[in-house]
Structures are given as C-alpha cells and as structure tokens.
C-alpha positions as CSV (number, residue, x, y, z in Angstrom):
1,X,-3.8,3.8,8.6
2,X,-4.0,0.5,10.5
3,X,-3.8,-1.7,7.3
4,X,-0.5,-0.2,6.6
5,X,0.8,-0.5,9.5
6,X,-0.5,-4.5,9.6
7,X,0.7,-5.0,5.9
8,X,3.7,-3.6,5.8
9,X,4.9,-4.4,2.4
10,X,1.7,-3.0,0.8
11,X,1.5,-0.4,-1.5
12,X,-2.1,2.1,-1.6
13,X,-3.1,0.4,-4.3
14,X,-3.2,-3.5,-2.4
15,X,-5.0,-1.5,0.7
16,X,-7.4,0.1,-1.3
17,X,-8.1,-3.4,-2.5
18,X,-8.4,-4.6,0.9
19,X,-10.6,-1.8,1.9
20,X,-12.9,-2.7,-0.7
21,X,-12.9,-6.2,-0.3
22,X,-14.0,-5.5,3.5
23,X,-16.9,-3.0,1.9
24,X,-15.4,0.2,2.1
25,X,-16.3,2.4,-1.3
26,X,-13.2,3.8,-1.9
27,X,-11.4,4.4,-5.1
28,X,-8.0,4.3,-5.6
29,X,-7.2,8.0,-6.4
30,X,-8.7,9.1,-2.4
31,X,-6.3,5.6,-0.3
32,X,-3.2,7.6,-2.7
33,X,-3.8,11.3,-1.5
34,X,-4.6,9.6,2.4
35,X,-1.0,7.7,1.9
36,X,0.4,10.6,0.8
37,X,-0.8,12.7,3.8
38,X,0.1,10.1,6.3
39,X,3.5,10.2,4.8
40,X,3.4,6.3,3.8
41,X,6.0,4.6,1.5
42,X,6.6,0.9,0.7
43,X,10.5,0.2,1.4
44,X,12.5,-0.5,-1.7
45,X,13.1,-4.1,-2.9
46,X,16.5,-5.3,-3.0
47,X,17.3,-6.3,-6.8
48,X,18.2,-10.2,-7.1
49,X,21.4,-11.3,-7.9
50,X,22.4,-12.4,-10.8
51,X,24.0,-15.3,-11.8
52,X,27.8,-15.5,-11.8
C-alpha cells in the first residue's frame, strides 16, 4: 500500500478516506482486512506529560 507507506502516521480508516476522496469506491471494512493482510500498524503515540 503506497499511501501507507507515504502517510506514515495514518491509520486504514484516514486511507480509506483518501482513497475515496481520489475516487476509489472502497468501504472501510475491505482498506481494514487489506491492512491487516499487509501486516500494517500505526506506531503508538507517546502519552503527554503531565504537569509537575
């Protein structure tokens, strides 16, 4: 998936939004079973810091 690899930060959900935006007529169910095949994850967010 070239959009994952372009959009690093992405999750299926935000691709398959892309996809459609571009005119592909995908649903979201069919970009989550793809990312899932390709082995995809989005890397975990680092929680904020609190104040001290």
């Amino acid at each position: 998936m070239e959009s994952a690899r372009q959009y690093g930060r992405y999750g299926y959900r935000k691709i398959g939004a892309l996809l459609w935006d571009a005119g592909w007529v995908v649903n979201d169910k069919r970009v989550e079973r793809i990312w899932r095949q390709e082995g995809l994850k989005v890397p975990a967010r680092k929680p904020k810091r609190g104040r001290l």
